[in-house]
DRENVODREN-563120 format. One line per 10 residues: their letters; for each residue x, y, z of N, C-alpha, C. Coordinates in nm, 4 decimals, padded with zeros to 6 digits. Layout:
% residues N
A> X,Y,Z,X,Y,Z,X,Y,Z | ...
***
This chain:
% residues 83
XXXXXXXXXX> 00.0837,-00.1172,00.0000,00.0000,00.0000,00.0000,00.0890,00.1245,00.0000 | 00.0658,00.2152,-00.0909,00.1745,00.3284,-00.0986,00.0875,00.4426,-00.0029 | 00.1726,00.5321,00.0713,00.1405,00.6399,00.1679,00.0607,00.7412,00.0838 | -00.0198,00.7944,00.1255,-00.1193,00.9080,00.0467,-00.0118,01.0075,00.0885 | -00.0074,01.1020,00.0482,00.0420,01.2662,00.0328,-00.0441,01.3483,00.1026 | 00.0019,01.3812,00.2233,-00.1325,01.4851,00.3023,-00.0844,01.6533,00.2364 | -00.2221,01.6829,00.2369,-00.2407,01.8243,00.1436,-00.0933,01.9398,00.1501 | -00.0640,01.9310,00.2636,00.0017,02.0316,00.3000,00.1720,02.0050,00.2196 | 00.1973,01.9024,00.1841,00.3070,01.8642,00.1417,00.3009,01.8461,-00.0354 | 00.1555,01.8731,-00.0796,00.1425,01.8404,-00.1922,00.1008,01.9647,-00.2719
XXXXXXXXXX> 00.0322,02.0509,-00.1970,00.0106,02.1584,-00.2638,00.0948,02.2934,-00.2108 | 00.1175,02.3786,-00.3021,00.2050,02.4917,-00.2918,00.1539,02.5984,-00.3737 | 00.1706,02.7277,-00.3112,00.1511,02.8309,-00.4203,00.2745,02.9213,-00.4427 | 00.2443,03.0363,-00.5244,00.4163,03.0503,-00.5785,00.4452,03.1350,-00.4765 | 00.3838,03.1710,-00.4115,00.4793,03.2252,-00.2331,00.4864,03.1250,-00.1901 | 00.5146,03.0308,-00.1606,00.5838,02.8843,-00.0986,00.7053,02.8673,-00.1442 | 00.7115,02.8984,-00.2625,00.8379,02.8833,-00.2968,00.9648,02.9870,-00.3058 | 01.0349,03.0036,-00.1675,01.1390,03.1732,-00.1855,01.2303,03.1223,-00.2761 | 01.2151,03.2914,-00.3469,01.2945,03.2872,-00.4652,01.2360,03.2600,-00.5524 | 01.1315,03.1858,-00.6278,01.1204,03.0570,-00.7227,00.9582,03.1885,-00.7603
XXXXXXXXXX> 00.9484,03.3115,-00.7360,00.8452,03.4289,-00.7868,00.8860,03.5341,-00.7923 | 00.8565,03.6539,-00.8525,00.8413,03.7376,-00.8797,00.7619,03.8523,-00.7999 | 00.8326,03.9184,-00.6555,00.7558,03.9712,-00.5843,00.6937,04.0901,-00.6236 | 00.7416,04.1824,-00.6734,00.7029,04.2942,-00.7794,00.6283,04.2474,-00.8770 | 00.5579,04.1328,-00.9153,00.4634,04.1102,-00.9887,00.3381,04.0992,-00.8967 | 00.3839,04.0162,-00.8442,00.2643,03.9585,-00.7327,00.2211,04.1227,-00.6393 | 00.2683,04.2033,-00.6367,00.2682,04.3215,-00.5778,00.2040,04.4250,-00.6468 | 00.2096,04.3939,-00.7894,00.1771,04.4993,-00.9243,00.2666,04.6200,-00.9352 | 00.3819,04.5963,-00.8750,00.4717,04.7157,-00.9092,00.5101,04.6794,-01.0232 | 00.5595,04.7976,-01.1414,00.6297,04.8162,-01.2446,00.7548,04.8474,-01.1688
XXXXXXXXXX> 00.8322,04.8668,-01.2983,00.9802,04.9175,-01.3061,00.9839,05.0525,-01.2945 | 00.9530,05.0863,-01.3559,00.8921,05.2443,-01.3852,00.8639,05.2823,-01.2316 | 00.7554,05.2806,-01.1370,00.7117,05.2473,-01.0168,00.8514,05.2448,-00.8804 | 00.9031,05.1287,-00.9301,00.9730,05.0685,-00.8130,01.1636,05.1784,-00.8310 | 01.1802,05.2415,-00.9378,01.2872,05.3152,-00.9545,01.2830,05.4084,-00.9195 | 01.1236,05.4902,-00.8528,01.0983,05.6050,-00.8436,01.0587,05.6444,-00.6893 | 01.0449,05.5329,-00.6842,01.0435,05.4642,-00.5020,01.1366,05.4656,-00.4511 | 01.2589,05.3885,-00.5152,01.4024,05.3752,-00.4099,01.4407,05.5481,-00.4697 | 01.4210,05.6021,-00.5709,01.4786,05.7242,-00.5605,01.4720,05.8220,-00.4774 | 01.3278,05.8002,-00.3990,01.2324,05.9091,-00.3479,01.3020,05.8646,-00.2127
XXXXXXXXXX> 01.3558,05.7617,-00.1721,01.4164,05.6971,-00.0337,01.5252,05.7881,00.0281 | 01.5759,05.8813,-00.0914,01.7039,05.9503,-00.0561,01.7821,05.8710,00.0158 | 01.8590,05.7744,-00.0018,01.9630,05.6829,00.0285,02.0519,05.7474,00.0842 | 02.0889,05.8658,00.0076,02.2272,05.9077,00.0169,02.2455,05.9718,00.1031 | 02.1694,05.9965,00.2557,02.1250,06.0694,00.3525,02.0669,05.9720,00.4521 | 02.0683,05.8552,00.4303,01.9794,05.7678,00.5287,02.0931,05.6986,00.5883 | 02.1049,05.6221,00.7115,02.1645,05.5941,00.8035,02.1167,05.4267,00.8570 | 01.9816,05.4093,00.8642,01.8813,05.2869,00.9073,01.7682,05.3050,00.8475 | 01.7431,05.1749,00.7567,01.6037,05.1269,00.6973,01.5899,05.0129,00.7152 | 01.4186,05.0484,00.6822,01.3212,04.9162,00.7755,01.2583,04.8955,00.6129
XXXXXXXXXX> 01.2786,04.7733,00.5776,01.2228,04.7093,00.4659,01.1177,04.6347,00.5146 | 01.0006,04.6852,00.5180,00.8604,04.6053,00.6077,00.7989,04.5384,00.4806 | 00.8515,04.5941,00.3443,00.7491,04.5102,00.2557,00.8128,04.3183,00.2145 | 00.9283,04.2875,00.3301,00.9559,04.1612,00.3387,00.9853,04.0930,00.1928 | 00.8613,04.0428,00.1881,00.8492,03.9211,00.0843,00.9695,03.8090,00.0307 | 01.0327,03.8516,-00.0277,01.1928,03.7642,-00.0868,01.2943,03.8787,-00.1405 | 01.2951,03.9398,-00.0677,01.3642,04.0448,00.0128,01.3755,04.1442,-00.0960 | 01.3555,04.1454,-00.2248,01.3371,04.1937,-00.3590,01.3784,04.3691,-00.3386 | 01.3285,04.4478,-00.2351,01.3134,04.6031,-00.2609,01.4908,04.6194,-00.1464 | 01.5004,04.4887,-00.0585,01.6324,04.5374,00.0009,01.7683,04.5373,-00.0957
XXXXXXXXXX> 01.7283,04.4167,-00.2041,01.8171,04.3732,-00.2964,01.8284,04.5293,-00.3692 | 01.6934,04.5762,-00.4121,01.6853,04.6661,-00.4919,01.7915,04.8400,-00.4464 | 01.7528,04.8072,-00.3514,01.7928,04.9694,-00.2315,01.9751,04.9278,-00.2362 | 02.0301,04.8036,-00.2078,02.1676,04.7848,-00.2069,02.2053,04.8014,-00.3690 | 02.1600,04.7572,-00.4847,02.2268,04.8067,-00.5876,02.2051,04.9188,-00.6412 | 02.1076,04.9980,-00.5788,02.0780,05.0977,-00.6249,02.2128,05.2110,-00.5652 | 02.2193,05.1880,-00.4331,02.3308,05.2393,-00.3692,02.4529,05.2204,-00.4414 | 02.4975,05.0519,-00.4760,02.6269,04.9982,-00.5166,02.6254,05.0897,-00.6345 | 02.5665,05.1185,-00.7287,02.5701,05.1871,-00.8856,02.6188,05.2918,-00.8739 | 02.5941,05.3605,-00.7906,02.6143,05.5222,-00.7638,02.7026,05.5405,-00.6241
XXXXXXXXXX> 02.7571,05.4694,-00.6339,02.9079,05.4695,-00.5325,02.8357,05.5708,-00.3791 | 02.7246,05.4828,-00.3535,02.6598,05.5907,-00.2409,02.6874,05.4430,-00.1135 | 02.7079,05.4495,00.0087,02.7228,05.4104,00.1249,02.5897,05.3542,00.1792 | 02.6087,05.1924,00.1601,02.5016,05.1363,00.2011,02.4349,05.1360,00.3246 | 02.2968,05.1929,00.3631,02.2991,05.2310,00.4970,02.2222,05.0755,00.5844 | 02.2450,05.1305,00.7047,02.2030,04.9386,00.7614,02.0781,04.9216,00.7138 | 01.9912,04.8294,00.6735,01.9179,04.7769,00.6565,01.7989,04.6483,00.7559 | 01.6873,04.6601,00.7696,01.6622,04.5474,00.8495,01.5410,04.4884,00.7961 | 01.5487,04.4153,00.7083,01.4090,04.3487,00.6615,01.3339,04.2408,00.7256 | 01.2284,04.2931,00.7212,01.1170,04.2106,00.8534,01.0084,04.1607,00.7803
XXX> 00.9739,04.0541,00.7959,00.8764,03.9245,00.7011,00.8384,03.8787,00.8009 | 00.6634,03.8921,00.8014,00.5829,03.8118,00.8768,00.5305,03.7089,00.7984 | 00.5083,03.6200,00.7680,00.4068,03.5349,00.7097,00.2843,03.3982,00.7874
***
């Protein structure tokens, strides 16, 4: 007799899987959108940020190369994910 598969191990949605989505889709941000956001962050003056929009860490990734490009001083960062 082979073991049944209980639900929880068998089904997944594409937030189950980190990494493996597209959080800025699932979010409905554009590009356009999300460049005008970290711009508006004034980086180059900030010291400590709170990345509350979590998800797969997508906008902290975004805020560190945005910094790295423009030779600006990455400020601490603390991204917080409830799920």
């Amino acid at each position: 007799m082979t073991p049944q598969k209980s639900l929880a191990t068998s089904a997944q949605a594409a937030y189950d899987l980190v990494g493996k989505y597209n959080q800025d889709q699932i979010n409905g941000f554009d590009e356009d959108f999300l460049t005008s956001f970290v711009e508006l962050l004034d980086l180059e003056n900030a010291q400590n940020v709170l990345d509350a929009m979590g998800g797969d860490g997508n906008l902290t990734c975004r805020m560190i190369n945005y910094c790295l490009d423009r030779n600006i001083n990455v400020p601490l960062i603390t991204l917080l994910e409830y799920s």
